[in-house]
GUZAZA-907998 format. One record per residue (C-alpha): residue number from 1; chain; x, y, z. Coordinates in nm, 3 decimals. Layout:
NUM, A, X, Y, Z $
...
***
This chain:
1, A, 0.101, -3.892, 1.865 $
2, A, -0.004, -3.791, 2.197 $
3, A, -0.334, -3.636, 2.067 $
4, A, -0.452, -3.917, 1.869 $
5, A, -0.375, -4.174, 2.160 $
6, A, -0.598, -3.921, 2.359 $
7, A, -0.853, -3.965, 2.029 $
8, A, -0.805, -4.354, 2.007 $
9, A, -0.865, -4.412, 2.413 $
10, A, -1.130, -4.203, 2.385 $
11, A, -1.327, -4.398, 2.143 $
12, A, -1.233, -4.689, 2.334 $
13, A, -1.399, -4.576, 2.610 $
14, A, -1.683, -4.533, 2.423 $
15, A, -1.762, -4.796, 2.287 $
16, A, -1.713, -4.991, 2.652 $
17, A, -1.946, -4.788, 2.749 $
18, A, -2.269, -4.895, 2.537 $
19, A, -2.509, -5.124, 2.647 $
20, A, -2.519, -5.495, 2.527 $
21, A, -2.853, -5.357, 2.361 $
22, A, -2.681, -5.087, 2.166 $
23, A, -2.425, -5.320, 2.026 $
24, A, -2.631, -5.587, 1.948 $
25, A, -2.823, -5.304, 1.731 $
26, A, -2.507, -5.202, 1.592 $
27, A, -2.496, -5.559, 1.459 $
28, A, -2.839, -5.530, 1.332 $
29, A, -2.914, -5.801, 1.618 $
30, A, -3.237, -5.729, 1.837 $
31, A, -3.437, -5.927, 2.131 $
32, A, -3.700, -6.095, 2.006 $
33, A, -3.878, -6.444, 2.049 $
34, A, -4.035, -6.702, 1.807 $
35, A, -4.429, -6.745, 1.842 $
36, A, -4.679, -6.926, 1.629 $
37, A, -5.070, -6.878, 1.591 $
38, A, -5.378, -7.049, 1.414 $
39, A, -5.712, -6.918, 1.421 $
40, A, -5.979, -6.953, 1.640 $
41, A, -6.143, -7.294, 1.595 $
42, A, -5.896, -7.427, 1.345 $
43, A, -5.655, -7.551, 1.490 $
44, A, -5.264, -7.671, 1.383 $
45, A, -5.003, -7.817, 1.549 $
46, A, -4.709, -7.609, 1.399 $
47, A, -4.338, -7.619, 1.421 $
48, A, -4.123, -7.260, 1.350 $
49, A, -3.748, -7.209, 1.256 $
50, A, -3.638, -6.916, 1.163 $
51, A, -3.299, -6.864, 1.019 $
52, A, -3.023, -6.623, 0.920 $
53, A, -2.770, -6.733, 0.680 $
54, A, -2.841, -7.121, 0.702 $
55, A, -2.811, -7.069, 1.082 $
56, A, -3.128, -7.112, 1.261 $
57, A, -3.166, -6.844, 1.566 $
58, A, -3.508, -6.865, 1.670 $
59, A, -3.803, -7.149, 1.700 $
60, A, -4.097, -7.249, 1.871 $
61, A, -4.367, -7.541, 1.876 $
62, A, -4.654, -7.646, 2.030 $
63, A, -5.037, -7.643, 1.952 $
64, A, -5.163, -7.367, 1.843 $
65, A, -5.539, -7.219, 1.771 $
66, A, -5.627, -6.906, 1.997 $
67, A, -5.702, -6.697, 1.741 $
68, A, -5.558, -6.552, 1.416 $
69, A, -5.219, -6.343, 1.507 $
70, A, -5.285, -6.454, 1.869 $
71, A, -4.965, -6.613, 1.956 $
72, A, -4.976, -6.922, 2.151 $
73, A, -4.707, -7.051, 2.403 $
74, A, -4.380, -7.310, 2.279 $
75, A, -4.056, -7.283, 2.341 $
76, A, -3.831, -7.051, 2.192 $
77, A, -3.412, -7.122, 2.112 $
78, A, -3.169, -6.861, 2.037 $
79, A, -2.956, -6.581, 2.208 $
80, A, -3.117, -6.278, 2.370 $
81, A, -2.993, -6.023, 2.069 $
82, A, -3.019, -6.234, 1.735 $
83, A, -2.987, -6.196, 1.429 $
84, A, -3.297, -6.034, 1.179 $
85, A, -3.414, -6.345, 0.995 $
86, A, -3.380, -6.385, 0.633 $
87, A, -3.618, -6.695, 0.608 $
88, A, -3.856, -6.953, 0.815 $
89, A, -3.914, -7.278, 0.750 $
90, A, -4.316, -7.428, 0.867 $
91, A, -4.471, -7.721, 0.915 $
92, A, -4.811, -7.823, 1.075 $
93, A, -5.101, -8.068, 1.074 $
94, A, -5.418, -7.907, 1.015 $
95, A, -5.665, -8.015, 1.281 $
96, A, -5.894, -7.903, 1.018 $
97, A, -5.843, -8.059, 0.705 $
98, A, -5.560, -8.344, 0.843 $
99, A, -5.325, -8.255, 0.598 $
100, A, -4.949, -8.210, 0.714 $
101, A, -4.805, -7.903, 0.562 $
102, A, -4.442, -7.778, 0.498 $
103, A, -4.263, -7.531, 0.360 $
104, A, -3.898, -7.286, 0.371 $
105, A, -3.968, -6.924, 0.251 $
106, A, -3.746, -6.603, 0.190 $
107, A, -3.795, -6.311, 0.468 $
108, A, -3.826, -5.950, 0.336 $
109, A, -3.510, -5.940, 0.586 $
110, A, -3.517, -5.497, 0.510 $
111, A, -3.869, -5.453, 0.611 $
112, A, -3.827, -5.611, 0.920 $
113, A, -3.464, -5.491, 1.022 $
114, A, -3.708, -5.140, 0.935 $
115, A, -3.933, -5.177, 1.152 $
116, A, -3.736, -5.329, 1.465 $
117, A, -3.505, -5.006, 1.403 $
118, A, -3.768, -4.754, 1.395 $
119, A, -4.035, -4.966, 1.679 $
120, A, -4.409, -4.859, 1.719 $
121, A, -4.650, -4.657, 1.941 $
122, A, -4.925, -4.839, 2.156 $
123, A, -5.247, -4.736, 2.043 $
124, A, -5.387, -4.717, 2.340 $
125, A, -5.088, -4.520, 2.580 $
126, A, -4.905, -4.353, 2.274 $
127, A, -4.591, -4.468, 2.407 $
128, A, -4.321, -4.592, 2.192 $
129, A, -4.299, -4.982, 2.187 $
130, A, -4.009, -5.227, 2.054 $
131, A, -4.117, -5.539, 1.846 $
132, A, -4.030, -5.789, 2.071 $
133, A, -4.191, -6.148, 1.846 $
134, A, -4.184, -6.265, 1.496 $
135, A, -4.505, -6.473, 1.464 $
136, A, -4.606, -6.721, 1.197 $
137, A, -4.944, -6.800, 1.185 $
138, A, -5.057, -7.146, 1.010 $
139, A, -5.408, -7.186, 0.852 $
140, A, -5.622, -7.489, 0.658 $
141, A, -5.489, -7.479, 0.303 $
142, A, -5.162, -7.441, 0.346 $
143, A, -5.160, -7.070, 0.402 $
144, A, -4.895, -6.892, 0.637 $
145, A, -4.870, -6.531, 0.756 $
146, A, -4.604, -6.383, 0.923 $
147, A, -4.625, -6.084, 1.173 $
148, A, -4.437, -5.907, 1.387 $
149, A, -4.562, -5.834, 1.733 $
150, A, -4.525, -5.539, 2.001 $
151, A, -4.732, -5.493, 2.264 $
152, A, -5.115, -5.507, 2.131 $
153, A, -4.948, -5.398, 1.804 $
154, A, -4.934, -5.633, 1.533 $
155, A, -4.770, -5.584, 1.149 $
156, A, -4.818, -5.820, 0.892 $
157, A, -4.494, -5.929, 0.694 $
158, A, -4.536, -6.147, 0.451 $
159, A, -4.789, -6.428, 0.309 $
160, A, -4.707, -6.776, 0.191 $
161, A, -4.852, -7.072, 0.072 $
162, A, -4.661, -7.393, 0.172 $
163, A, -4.699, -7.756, 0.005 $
164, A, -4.933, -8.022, 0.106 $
165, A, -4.792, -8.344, 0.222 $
166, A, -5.108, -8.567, 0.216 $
167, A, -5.343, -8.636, 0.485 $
168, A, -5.133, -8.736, 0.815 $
169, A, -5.165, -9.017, 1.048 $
170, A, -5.169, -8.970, 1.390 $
171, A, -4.972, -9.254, 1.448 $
172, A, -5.005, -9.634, 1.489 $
173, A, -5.286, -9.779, 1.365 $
174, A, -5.453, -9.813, 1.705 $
175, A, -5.382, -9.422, 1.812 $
176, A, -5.536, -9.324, 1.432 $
177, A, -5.865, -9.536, 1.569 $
178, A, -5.866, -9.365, 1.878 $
179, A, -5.864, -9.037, 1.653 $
180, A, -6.144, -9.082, 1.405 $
181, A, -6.365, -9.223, 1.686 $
182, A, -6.286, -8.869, 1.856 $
183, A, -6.339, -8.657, 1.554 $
184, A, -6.722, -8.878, 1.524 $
185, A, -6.784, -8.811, 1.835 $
186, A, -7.128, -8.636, 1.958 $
187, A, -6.859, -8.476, 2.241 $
188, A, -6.639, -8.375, 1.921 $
189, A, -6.973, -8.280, 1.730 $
190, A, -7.117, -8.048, 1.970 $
191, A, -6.846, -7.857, 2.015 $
192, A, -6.783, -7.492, 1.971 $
193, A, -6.513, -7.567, 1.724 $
194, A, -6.719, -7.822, 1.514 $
195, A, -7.063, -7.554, 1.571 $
196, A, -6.864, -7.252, 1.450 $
197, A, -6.765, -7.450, 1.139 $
198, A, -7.122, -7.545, 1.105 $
199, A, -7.227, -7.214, 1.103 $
200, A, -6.912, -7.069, 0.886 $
201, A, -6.731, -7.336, 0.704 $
202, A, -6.387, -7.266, 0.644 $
203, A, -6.302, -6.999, 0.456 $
204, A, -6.003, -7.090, 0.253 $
205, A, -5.944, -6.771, 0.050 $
206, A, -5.962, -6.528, 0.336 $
207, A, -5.598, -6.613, 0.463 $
208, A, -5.506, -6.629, 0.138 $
209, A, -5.574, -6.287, 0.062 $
210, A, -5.654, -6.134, 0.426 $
211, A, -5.904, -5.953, 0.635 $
212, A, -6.009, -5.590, 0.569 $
213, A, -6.029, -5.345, 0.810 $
214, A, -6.286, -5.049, 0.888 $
215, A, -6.267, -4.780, 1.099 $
216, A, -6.614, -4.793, 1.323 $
217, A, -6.705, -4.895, 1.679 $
218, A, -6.943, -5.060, 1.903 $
219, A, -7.289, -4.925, 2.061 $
220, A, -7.546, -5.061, 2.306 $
221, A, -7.871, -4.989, 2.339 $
222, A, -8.149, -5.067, 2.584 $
223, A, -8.538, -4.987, 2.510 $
224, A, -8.649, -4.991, 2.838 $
225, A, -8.291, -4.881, 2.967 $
226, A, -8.260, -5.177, 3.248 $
227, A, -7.997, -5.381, 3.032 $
228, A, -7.642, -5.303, 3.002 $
229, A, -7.363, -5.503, 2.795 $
230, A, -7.122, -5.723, 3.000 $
231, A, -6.813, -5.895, 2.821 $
232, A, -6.898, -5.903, 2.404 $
233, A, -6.674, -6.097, 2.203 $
234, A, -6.657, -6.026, 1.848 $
235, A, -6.539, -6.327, 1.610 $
236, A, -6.408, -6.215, 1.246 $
237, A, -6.395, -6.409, 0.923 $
238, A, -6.003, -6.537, 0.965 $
239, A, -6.050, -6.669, 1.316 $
240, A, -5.920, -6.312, 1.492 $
241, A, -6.170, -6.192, 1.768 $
242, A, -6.166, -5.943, 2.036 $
243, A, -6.382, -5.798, 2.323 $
244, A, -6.563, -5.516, 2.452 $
245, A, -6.638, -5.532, 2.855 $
246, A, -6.880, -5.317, 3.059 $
247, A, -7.066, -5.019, 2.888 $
248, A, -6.713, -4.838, 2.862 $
249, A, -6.598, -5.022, 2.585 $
250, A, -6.977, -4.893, 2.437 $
251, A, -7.130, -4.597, 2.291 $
252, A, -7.441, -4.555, 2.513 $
253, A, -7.702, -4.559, 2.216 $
254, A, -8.031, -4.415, 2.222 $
255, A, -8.324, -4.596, 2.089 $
256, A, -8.559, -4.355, 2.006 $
257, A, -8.362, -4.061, 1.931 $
258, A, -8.111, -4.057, 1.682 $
259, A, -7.761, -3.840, 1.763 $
260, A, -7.431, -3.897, 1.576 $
261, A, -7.125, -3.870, 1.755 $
262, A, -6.891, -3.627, 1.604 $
263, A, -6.511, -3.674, 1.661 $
264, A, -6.562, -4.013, 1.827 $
265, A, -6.229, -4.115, 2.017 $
266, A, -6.399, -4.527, 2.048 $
267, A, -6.386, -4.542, 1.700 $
268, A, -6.105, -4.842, 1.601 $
269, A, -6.005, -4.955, 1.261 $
270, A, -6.064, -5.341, 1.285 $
271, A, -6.224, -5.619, 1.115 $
272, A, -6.613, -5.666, 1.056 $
273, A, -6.744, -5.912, 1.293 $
274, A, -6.934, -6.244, 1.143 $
275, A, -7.061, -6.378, 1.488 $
276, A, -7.155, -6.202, 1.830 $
277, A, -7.135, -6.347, 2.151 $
278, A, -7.342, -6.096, 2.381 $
279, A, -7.374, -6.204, 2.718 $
280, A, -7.543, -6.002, 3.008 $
281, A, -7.702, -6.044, 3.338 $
282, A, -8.092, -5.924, 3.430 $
283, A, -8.284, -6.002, 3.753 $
284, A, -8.021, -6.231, 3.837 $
285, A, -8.043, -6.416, 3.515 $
286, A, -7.747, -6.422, 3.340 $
287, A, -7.798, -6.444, 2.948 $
288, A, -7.532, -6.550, 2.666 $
289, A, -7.679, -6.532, 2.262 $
290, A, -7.442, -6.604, 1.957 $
291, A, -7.560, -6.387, 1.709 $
292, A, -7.440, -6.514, 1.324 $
293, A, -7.448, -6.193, 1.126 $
294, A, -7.624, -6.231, 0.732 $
295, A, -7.321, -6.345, 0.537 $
296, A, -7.364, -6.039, 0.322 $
297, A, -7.285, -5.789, 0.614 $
298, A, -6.960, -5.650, 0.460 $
299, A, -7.135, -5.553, 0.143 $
300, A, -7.417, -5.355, 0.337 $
301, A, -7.146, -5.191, 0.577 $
302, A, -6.915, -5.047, 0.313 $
303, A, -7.183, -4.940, 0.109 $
304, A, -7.191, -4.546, 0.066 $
305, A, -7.473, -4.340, 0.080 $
306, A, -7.539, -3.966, 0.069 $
307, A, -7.630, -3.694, 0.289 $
308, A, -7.668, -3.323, 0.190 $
309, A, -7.477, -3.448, -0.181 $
310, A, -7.163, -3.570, 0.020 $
311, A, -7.090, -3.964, 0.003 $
312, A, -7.095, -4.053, 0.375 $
313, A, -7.023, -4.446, 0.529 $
314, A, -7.129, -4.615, 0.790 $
315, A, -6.892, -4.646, 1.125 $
316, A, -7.072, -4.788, 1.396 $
317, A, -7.248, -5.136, 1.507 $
318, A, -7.502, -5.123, 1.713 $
319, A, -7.631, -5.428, 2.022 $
320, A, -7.986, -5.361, 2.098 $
321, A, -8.211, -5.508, 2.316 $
322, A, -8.579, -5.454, 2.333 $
323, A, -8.831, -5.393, 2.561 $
324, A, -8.869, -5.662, 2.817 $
325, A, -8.548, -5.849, 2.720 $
326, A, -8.625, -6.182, 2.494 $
327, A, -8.510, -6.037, 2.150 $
328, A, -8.323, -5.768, 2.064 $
329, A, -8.218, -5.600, 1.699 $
330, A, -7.915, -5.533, 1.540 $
331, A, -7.845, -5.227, 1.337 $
332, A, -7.554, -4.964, 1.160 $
333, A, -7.518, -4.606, 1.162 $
334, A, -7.336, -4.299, 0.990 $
335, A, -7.363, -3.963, 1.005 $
336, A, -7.713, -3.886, 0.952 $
337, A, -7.839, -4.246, 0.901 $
338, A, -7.951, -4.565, 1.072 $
339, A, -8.012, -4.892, 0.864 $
340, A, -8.177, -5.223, 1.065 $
341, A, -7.991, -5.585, 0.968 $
342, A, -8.072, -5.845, 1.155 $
343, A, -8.316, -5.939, 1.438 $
344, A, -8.236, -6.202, 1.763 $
345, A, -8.378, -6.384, 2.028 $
346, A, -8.199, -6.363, 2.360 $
347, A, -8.124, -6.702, 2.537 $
348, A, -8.058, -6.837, 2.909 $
349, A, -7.712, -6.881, 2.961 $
350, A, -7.622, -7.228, 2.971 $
351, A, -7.364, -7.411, 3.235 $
352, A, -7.123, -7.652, 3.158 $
353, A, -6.954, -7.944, 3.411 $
354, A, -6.685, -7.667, 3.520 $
355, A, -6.938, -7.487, 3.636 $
356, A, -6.901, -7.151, 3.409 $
357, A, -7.196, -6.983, 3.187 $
358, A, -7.155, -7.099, 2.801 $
359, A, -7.376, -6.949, 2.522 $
360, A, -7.732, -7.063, 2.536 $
361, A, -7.796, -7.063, 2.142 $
362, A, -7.795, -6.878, 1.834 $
363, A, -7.964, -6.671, 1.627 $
364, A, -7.955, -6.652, 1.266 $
365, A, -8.090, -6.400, 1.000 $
366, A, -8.354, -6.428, 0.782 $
367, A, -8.200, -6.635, 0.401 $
368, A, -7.897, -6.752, 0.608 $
369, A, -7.742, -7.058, 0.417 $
370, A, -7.546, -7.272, 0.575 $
371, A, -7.197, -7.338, 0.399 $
372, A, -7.082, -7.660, 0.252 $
373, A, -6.808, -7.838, 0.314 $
374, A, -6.544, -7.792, 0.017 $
375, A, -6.219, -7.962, 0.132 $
376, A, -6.102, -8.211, 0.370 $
377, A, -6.101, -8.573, 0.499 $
378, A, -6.458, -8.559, 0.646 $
379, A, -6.765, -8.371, 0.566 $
380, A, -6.919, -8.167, 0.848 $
381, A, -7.146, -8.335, 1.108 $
382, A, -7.487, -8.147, 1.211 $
383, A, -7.439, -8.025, 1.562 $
384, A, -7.752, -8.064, 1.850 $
385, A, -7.716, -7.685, 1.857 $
386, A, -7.980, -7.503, 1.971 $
387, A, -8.075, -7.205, 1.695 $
388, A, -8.355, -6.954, 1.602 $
389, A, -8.360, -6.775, 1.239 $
390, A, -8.558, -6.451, 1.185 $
391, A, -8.845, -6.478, 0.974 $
***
């Protein structure tokens, strides 16, 4: 009896001993927050409840629209170790379409007790990282994504499609007024969000069936060598961009002699950009250019081609600038081969009434056609938008 007192105290001890952390894992309870996203110039205004049970344990809310799996700020409810989820329940308006959107959907509650068991590694530090949010991203058409989030590390879940309520009001009849003279607005018009639209439409199916990714990365090149990249921002089809600042976030491309880069460490997988802004500075000029890539990119990037009788693919884009500085050229590479797409013309950086650079224009290819508008309460309004398209 003695002995197994001994045994019992022991284990007592034991389990005293673990951290609140350990426990709540034993419990299959982690810490983790509630965010929400929308992409990049289409917006929502979502609300997020996620539940375990019939018990909600996590939510947040506010407006959302940074950028596709970017997760925007609300408030979040629930303990500091709670419960995995076993289903969410969404609803937005769509500052796109104005259609309110709702809907309660089944977690794959294994997948993600998986992965907040077994965590992640940064890609950047190789150091192992916990999933710390469970993001549900809202898009036009009623389409919702769910991710999990650590770090710069982000895992898609699960993809839904909630139900359409009807086009919303934004209240009395007086604040809906206010609204639609907003949204017809030359303000409202002009602005990036309506000019990316302009330029892209909205691309229903793409969050319906998600972005692909490629491994490749980014070059620069210079003719006369006097121009160097500052902050590039890269815009992809579902409203997800990121950036590349200063020339080490570039391969430093030659543009007269071709060399491929064997065992490149800069190459990323990520998705194919659509749009470009490229901003850089030049005897104290400072110039900003919105490239809109041919709308048949993808096609010619993922096409194979061969080299010595072995199928090779391309895995780098590449910024160049000619000689002098007013236009500039855009073009791919692989191993062994280097195929022109587009042409550009540079522009002045403009400045707005907060005093910061915005772009100056845009270039377009050559047989760019600008999309219609398929869905929605109102068709799209022409920007003042200052563009020139490669002959």
């Amino acid at each position: 009896m003695r002995i197994v007192k001994v045994i019992l105290t022991f284990f007592v001890l034991l389990i005293s001993c673990q951290s609140p952390k350990d426990k709540a894992k034993d419990e299959e309870k982690f810490s983790w927050n509630a965010g929400i996203s929308a992409p990049k110039y289409y917006p929502a205004a979502p609300s997020v409840e996620f539940s375990y049970q019939g018990k909600g344990v996590a939510g947040a809310s506010t407006g959302a629209g940074d950028g596709w799996g970017t997760i925007s700020g609300g408030f979040t409810g629930g303990d500091v170790f709670k419960p995995v989820p076993d289903s969410v329940f969404v609803s937005w308006k769509c500052g796109v379409d104005h259609f309110l959107y709702k809907g309660g959907f089944k977690l794959p509650r294994k997948k993600i007790l998986a992965l907040f068991n077994k965590g992640t590694k940064d890609p950047y530090t190789g150091q192992h990282e916990e999933y710390s949010t469970i993001v549900a991203g809202t898009a036009p058409g009623g389409n919702v994504t769910i991710w999990m989030k650590s770090g710069s590390k982000i895992t898609e879940i699960a993809k839904f499609k909630a139900e359409n309520k009807g086009i919303y009001n934004e209240g009395s009849k007086e604040q809906q007024k206010i609204m639609d003279e907003i949204y017809k607005s030359r303000e409202f018009i002009n602005s990036e969000t309506n000019v990316f639209r302009y330029f892209h439409g909205v691309p229903y199916k793409i969050w319906e069936t998600g972005e692909k990714e490629y491994n490749y990365d980014i070059g620069f090149s210079s003719e006369d060598y006097l121009i160097k990249p500052e902050i590039t921002t890269f815009y992809a089809k579902d409203g997800s961009w990121y950036q590349a600042g200063g020339t080490s976030n570039f391969e430093n491309i030659d543009w007269n002699i071709f060399k491929y880069k064997e065992n490149n460490n800069i190459i990323k997988k990520q998705k194919l950009p659509i749009q470009i802004l490229a901003e850089w500075e030049k005897d104290s000029v400072y110039y900003s250019t919105n490239i809109v890539f041919p709308q048949e990119f993808e096609k010619i990037f993922v096409k194979s081609y061969v080299l010595n009788d072995t199928k090779q693919y391309f895995d780098r884009i590449v910024i160049g600038v000619k000689r002098g500085g007013s236009y500039g050229m855009i073009w791919i590479e692989g191993k062994g081969k280097r195929k022109s797409i587009m042409n550009f013309k540079v522009f002045k950086a403009k400045m707005n009434e907060m005093g910061t650079y915005i772009g100056g224009g845009y270039s377009i290819p050559k047989g760019f056609v600008f999309p219609k508008w398929k869905k929605g309460k109102e068709p799209l309004s022409k920007p003042d938008v200052d563009y020139w398209q490669e002959q």
